[in-house]
The first five atom37 places (N, CA, C, CB, O) and aatype in JSON, in Angstrom:
{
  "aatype": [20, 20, 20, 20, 20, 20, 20, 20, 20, 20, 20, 20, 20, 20, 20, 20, 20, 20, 20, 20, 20, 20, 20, 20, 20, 20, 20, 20, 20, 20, 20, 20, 20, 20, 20, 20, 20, 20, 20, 20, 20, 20, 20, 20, 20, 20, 20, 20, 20, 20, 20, 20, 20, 20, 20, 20, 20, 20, 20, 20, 20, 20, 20, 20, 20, 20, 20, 20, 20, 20, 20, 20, 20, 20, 20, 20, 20, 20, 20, 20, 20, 20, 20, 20, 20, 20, 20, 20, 20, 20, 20, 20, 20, 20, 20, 20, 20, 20, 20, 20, 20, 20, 20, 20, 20, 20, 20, 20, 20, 20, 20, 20, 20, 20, 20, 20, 20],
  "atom_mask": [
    [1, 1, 1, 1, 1],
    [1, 1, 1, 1, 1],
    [1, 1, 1, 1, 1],
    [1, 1, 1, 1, 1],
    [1, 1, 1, 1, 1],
    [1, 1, 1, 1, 1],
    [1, 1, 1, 1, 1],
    [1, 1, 1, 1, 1],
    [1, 1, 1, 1, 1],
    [1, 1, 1, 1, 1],
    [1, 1, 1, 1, 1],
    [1, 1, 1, 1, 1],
    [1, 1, 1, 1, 1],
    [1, 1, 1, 1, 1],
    [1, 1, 1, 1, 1],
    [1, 1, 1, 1, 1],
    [1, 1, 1, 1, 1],
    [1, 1, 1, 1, 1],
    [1, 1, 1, 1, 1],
    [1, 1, 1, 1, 1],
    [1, 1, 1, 1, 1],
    [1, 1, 1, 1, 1],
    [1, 1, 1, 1, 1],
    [1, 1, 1, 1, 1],
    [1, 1, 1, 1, 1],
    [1, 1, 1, 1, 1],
    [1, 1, 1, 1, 1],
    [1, 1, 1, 1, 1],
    [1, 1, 1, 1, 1],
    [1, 1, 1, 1, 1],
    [1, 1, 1, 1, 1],
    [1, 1, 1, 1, 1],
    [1, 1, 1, 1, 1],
    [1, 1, 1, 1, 1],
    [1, 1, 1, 1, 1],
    [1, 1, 1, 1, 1],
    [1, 1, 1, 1, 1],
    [1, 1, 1, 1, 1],
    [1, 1, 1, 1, 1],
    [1, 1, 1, 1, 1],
    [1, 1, 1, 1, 1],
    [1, 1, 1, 1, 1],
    [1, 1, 1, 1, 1],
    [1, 1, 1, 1, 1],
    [1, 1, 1, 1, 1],
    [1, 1, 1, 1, 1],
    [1, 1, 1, 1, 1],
    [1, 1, 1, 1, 1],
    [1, 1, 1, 1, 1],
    [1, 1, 1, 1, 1],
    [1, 1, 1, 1, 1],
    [1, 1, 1, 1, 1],
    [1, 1, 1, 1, 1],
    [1, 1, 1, 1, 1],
    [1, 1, 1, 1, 1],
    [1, 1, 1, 1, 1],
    [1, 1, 1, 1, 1],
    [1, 1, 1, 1, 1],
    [1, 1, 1, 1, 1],
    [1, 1, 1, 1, 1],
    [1, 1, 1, 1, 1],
    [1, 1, 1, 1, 1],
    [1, 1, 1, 1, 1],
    [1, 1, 1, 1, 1],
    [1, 1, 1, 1, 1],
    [1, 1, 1, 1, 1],
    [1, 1, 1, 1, 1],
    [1, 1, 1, 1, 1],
    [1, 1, 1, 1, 1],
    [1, 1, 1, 1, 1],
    [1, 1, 1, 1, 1],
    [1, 1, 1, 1, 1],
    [1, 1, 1, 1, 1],
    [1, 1, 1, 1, 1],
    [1, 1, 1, 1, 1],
    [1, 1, 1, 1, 1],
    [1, 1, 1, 1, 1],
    [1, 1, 1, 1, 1],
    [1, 1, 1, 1, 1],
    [1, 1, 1, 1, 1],
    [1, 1, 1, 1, 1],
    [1, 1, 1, 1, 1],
    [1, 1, 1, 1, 1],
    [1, 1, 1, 1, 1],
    [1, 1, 1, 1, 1],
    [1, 1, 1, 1, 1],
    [1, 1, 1, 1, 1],
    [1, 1, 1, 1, 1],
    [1, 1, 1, 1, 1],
    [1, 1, 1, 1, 1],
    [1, 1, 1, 1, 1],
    [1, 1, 1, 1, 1],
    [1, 1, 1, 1, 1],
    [1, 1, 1, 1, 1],
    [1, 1, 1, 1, 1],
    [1, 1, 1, 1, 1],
    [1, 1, 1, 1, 1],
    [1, 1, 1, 1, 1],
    [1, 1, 1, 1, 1],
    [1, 1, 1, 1, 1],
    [1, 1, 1, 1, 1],
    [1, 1, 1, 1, 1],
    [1, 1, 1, 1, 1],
    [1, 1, 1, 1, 1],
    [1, 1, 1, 1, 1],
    [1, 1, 1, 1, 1],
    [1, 1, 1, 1, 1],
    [1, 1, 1, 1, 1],
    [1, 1, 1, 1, 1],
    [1, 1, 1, 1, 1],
    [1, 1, 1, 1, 1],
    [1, 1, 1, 1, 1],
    [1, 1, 1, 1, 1],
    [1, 1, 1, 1, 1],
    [1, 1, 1, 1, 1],
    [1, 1, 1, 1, 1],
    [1, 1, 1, 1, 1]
  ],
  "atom_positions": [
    [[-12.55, 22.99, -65.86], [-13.85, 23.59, -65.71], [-14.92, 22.56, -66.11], [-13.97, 24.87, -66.56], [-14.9, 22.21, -67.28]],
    [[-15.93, 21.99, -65.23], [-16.94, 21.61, -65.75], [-18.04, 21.83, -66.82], [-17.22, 21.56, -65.08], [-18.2, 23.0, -67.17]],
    [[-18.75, 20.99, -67.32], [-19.44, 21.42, -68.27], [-20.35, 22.08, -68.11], [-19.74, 20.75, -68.87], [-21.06, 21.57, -67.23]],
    [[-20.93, 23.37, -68.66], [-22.12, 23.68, -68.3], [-23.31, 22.75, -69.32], [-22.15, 25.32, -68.4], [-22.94, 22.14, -70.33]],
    [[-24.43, 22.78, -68.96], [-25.16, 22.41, -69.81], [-25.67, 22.86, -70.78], [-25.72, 22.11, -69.47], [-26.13, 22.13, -71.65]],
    [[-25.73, 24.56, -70.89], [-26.01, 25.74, -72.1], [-25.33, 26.39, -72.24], [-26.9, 26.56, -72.13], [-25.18, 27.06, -71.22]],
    [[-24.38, 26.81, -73.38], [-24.04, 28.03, -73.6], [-24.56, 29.09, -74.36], [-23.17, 27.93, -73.89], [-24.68, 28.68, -75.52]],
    [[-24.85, 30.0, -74.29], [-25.32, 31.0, -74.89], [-24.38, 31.85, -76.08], [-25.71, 31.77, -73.81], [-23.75, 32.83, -75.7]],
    [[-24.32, 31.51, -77.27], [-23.42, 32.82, -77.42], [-24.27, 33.67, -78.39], [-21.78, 32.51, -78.09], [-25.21, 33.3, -79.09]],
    [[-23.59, 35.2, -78.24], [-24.05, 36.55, -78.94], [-23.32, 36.48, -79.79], [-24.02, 37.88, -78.33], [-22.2, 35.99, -79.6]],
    [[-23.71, 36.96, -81.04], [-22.82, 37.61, -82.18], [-23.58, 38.91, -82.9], [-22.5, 36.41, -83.39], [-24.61, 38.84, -83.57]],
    [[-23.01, 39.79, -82.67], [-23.15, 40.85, -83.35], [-22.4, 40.98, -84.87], [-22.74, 41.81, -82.45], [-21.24, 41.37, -84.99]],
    [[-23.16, 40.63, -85.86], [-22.48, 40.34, -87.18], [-22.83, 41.57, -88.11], [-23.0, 38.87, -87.86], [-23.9, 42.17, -88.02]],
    [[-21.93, 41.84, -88.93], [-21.87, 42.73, -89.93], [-21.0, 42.16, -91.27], [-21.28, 43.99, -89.3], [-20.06, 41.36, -91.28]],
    [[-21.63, 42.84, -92.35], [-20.61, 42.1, -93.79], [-19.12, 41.49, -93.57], [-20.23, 43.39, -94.99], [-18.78, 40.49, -94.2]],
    [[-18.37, 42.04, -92.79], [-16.97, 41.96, -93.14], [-16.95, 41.0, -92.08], [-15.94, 43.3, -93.14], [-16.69, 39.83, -92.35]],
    [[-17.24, 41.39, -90.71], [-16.72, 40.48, -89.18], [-17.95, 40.7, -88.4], [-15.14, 41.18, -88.14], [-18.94, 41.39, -88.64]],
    [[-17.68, 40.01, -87.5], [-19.0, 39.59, -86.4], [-17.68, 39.26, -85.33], [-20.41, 37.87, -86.93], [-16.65, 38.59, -85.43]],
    [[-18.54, 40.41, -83.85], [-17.94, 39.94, -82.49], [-18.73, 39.23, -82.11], [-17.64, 40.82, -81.45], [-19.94, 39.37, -82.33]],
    [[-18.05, 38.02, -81.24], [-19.04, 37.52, -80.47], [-18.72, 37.29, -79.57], [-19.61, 36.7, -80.74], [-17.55, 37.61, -79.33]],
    [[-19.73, 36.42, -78.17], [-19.32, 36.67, -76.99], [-20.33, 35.53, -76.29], [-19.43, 38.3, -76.56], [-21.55, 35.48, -76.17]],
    [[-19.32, 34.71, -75.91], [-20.97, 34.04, -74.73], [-21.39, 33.83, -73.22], [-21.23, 32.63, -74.92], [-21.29, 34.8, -72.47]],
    [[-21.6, 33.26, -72.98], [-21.99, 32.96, -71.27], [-22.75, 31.76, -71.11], [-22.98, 34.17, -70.52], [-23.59, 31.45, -71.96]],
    [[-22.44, 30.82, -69.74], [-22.54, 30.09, -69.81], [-23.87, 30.09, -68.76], [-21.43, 29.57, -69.86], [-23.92, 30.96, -67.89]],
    [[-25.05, 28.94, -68.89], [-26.2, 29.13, -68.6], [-26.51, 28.79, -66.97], [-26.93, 28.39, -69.59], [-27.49, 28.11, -66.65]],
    [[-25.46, 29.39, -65.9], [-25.43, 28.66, -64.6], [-25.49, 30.17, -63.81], [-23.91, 27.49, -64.29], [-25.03, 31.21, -64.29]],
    [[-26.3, 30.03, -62.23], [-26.34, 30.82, -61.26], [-24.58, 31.74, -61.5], [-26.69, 29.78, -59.75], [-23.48, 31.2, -61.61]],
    [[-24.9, 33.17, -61.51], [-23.64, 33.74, -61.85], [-22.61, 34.24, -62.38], [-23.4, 33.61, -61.79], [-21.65, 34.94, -62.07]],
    [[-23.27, 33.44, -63.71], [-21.68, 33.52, -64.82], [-21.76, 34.54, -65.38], [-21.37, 32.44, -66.1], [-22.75, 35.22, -65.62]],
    [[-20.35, 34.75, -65.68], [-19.63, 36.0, -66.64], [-19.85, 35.48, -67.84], [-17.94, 36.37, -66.49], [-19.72, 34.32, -68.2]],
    [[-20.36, 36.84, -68.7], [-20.03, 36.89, -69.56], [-18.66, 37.32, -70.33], [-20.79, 37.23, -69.68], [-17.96, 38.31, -70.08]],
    [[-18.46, 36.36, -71.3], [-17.08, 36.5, -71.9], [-16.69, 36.69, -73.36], [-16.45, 35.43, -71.57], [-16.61, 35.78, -74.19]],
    [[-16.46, 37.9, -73.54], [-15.89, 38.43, -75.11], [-14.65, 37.37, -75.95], [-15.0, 40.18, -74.81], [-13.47, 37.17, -75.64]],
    [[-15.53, 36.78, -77.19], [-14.07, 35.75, -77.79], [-14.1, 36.49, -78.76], [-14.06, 33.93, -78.22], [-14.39, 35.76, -79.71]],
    [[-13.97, 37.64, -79.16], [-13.61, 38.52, -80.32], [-13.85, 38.87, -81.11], [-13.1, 38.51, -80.76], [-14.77, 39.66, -80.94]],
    [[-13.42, 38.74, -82.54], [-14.14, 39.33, -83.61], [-13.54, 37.86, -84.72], [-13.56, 41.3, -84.02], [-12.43, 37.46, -85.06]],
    [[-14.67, 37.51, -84.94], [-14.3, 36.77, -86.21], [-14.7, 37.43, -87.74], [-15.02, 35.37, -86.07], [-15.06, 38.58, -88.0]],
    [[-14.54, 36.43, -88.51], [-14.61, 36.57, -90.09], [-16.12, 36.18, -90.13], [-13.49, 35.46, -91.11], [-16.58, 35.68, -89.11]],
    [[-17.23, 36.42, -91.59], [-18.51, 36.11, -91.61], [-18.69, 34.94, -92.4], [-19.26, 37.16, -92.03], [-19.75, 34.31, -92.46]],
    [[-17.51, 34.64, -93.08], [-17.77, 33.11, -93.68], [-18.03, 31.96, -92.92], [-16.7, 32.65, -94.37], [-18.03, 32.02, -91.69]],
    [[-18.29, 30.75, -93.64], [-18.7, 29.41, -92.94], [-17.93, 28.85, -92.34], [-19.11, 28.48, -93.62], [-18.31, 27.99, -91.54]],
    [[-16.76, 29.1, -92.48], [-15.06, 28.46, -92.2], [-14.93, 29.0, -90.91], [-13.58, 29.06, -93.34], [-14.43, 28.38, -89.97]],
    [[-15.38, 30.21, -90.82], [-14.7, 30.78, -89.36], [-16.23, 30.58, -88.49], [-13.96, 32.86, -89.44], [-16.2, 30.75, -87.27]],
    [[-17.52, 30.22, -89.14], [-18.21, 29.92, -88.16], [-17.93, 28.54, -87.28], [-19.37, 29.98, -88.67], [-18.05, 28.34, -86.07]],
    [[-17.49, 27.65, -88.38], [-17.34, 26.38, -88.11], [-16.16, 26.11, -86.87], [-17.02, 25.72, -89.47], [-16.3, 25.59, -85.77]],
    [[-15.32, 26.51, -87.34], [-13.96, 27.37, -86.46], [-14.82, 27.55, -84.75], [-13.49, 29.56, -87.45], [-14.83, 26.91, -83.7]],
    [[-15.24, 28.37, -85.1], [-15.68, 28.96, -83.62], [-16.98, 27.58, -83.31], [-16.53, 31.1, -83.74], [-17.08, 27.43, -82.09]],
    [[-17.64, 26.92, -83.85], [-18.39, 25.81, -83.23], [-17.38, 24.52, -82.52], [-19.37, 25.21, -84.47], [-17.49, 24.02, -81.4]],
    [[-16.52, 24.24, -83.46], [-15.75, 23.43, -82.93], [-15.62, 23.64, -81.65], [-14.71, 23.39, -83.48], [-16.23, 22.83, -80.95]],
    [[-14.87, 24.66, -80.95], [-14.16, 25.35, -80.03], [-15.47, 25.44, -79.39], [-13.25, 26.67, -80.42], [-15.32, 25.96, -78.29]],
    [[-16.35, 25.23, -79.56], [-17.14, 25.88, -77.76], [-17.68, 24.65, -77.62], [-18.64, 27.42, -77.6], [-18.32, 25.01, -76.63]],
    [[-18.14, 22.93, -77.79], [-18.86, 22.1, -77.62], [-17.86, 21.89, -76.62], [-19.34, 21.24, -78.63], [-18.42, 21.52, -75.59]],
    [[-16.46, 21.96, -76.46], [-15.97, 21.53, -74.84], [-16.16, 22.03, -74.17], [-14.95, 21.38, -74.39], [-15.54, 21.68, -73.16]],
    [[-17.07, 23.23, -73.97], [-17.52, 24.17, -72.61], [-19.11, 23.66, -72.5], [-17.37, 26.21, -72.91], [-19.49, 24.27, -71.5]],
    [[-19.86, 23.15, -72.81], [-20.96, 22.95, -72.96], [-21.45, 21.69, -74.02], [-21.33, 24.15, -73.22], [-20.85, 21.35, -75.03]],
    [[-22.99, 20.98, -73.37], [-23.32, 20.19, -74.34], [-24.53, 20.84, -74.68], [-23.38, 18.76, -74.02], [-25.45, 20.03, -74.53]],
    [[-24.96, 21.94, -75.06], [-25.88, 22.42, -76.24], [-25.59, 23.63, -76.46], [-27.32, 22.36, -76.07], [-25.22, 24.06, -75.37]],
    [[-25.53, 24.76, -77.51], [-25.0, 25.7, -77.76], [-26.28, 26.32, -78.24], [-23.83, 25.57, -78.55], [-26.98, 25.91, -79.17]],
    [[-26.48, 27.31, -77.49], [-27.75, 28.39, -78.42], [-26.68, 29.72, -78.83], [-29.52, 29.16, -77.08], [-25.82, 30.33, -78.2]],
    [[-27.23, 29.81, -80.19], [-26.97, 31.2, -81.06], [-28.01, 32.6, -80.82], [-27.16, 30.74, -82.74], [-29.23, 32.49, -80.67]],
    [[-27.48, 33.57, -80.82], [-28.39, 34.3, -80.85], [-28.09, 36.23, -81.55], [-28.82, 34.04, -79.35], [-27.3, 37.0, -81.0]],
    [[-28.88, 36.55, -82.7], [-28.28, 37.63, -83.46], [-29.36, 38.48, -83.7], [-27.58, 37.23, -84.73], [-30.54, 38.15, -83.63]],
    [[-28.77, 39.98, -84.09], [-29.47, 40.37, -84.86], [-29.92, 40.47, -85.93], [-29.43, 40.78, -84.78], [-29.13, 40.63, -86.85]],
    [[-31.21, 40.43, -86.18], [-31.91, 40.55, -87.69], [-30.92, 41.53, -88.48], [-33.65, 41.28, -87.65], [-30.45, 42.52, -87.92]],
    [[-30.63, 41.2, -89.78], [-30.48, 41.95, -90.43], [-30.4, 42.04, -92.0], [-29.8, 42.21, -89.93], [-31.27, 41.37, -92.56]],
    [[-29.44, 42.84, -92.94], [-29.68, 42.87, -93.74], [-28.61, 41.63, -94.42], [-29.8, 44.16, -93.97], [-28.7, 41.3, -95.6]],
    [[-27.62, 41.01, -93.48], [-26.31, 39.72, -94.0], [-27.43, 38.35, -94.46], [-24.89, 39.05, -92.15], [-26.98, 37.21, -94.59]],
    [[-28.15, 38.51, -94.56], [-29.14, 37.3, -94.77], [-29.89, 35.72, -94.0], [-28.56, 36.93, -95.68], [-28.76, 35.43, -93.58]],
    [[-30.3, 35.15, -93.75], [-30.7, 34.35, -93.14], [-29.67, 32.73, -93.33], [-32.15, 34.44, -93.56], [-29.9, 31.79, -92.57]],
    [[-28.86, 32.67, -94.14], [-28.17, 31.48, -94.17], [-27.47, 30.95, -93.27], [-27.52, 31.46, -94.94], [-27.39, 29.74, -93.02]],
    [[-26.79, 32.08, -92.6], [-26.25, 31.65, -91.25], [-27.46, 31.18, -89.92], [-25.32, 33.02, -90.75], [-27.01, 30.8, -88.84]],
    [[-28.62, 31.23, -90.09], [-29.9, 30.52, -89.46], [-29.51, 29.19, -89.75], [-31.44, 30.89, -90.11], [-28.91, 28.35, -89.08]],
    [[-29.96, 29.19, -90.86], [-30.31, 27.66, -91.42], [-28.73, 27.32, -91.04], [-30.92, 27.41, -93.42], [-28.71, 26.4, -90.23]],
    [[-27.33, 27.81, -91.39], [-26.21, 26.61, -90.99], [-26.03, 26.21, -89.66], [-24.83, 26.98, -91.34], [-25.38, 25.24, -89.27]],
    [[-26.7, 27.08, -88.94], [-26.72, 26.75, -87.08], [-27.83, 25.43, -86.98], [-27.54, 28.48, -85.88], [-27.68, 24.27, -86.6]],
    [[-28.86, 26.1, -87.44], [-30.13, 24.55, -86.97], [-30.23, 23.64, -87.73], [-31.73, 24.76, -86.87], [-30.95, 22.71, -87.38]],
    [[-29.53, 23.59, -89.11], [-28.78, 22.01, -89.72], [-27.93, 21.41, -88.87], [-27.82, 22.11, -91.04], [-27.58, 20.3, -89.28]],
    [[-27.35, 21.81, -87.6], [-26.19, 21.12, -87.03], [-26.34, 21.27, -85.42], [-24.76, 21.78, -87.63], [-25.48, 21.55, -84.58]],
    [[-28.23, 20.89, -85.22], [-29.09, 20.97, -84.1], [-28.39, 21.49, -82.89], [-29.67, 19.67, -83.83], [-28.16, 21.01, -81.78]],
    [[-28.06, 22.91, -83.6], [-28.18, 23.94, -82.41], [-28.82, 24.82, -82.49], [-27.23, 24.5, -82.02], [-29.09, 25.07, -83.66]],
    [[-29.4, 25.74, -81.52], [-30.18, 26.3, -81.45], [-30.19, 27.93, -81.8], [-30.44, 25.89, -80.48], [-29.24, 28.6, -81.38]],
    [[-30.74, 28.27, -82.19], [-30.68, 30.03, -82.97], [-32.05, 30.88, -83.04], [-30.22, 29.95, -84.82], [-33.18, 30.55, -83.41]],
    [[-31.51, 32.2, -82.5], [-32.23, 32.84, -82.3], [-31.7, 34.4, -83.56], [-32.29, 32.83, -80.66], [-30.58, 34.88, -83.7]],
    [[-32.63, 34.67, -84.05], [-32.43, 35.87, -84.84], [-34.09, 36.95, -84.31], [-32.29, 35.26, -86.87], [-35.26, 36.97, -84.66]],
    [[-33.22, 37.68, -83.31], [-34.0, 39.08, -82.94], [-34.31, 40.33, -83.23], [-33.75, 39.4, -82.25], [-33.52, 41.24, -82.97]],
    [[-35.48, 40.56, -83.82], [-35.5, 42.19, -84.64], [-34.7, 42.86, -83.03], [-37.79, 43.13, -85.22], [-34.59, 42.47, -81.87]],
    [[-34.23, 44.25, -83.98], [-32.87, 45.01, -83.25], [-34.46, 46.0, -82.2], [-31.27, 46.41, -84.89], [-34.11, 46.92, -81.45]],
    [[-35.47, 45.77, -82.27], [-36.28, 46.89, -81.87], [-36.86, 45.71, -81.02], [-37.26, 47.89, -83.04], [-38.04, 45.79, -81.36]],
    [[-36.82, 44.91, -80.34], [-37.19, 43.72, -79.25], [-36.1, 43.64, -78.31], [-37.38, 42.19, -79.91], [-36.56, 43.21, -77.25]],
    [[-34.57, 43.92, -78.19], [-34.04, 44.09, -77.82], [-33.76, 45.07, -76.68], [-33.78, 43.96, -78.51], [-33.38, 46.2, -76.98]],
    [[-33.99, 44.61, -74.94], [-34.27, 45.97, -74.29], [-32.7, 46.64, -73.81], [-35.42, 45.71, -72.82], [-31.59, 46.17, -73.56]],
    [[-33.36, 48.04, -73.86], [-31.43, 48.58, -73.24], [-31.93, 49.65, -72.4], [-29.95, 49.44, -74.72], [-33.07, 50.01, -72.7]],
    [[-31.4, 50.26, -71.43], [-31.66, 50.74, -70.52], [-31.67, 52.53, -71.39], [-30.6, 50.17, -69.26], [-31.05, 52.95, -72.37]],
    [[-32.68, 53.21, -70.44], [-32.28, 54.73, -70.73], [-31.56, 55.31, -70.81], [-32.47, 55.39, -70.36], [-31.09, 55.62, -69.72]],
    [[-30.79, 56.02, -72.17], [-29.86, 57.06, -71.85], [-28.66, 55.82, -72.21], [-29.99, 57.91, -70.08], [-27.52, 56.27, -72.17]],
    [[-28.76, 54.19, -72.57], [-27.73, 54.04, -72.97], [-27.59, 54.37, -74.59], [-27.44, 52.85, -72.54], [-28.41, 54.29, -75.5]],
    [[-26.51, 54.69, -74.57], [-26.36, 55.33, -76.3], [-25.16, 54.84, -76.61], [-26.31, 57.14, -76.63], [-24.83, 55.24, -77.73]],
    [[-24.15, 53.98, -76.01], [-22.91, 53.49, -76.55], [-22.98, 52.39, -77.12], [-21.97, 53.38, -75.74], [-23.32, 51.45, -76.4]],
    [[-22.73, 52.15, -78.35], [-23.03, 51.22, -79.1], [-21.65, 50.66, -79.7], [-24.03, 51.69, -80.06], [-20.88, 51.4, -80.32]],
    [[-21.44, 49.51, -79.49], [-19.92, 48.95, -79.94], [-20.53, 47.45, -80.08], [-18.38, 49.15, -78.58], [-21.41, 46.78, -79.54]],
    [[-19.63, 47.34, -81.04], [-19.86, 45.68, -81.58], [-19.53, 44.23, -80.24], [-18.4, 45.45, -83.12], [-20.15, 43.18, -80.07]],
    [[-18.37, 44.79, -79.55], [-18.38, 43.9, -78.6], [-19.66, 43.9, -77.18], [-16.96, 44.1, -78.17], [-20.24, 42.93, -76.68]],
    [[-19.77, 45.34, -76.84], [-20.72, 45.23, -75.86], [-22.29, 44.75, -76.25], [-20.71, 46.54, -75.27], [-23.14, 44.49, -75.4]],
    [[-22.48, 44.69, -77.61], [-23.69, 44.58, -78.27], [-23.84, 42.91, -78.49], [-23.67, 45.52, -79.69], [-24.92, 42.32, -78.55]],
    [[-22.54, 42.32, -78.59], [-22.97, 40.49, -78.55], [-23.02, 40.37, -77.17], [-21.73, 39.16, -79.26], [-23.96, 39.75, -76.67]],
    [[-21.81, 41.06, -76.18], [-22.19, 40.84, -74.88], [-23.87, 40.74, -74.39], [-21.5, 41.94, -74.21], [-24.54, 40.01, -73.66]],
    [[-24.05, 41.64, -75.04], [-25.45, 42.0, -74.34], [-26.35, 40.87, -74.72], [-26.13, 43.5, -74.85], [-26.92, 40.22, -73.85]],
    [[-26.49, 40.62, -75.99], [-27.8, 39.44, -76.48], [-27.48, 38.4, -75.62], [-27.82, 38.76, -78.24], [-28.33, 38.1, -74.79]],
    [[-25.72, 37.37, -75.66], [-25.51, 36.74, -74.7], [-26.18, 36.75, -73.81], [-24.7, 36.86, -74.4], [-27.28, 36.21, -73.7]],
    [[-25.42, 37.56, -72.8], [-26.27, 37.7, -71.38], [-28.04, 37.7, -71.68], [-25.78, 39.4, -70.56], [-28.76, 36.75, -71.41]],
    [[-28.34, 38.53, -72.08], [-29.96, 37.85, -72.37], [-30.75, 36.84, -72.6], [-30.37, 38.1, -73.04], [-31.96, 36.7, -72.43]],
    [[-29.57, 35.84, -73.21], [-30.27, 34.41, -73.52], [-29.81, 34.06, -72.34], [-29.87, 33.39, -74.87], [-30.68, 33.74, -71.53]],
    [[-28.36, 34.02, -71.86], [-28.43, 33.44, -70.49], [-29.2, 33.61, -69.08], [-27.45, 33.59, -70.21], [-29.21, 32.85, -68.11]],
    [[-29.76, 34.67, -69.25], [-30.35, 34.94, -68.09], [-32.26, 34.07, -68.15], [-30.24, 36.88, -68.01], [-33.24, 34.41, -67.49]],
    [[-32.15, 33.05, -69.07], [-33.19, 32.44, -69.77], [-34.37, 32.83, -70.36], [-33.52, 31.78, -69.2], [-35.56, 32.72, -70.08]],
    [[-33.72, 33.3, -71.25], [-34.78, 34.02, -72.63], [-35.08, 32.54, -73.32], [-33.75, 35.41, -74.08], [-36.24, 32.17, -73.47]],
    [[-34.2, 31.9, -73.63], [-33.9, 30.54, -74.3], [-34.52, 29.44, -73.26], [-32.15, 30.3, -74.57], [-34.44, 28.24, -73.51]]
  ]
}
């Protein structure tokens, strides 16, 4: 697979685990669920390793919340790019009401890919 030039990924994070999910920034692409990780630095690092061979720049992108801002600052110490979105900027269609951790990184994903970023 060639490189794309952006990847986008979503993470929907909470205390214990964060799903995440990204897409790559080209006419078309699927978005793609890589699971549920751990919220420490180890398993972020983990999952950075692993995506610079699909892409040469990686944008982050999460919801605001109450897990704290450090995971900001460890993304743009290691000049990639991050986005932290209040959960009320976020658009979702009428009448959707299903809320799951995987469809919810899906979703920011796809939003940066579709060039929010």
């Amino acid at each position: 697979m060639p490189q794309a030039s952006t990847l986008s990924i979503g993470m929907d994070v909470h205390k214990e685990s964060m799903a995440v999910a990204d897409v790559a920034k080209e006419h078309a692409a699927a978005v793609v669920s890589l699971g549920t990780f751990g919220t420490r630095q180890c398993a972020i690092d983990t999952l950075m390793r692993q995506r610079p061979s699909k892409a040469q720049h990686l944008v982050f992108v999460y919801e605001a919340g109450p897990c704290g801002s450090w995971r900001y600052r460890s993304l743009t110490k290691k000049d990639d790019g991050c986005w932290v979105v209040a959960p009320s900027f976020i658009p979702t269609k009428a009448g959707d009401r299903g809320k799951t951790d995987r469809r919810d990184a899906m979703h920011l994903a796809s939003l940066m890919g579709e060039g929010c970023g």
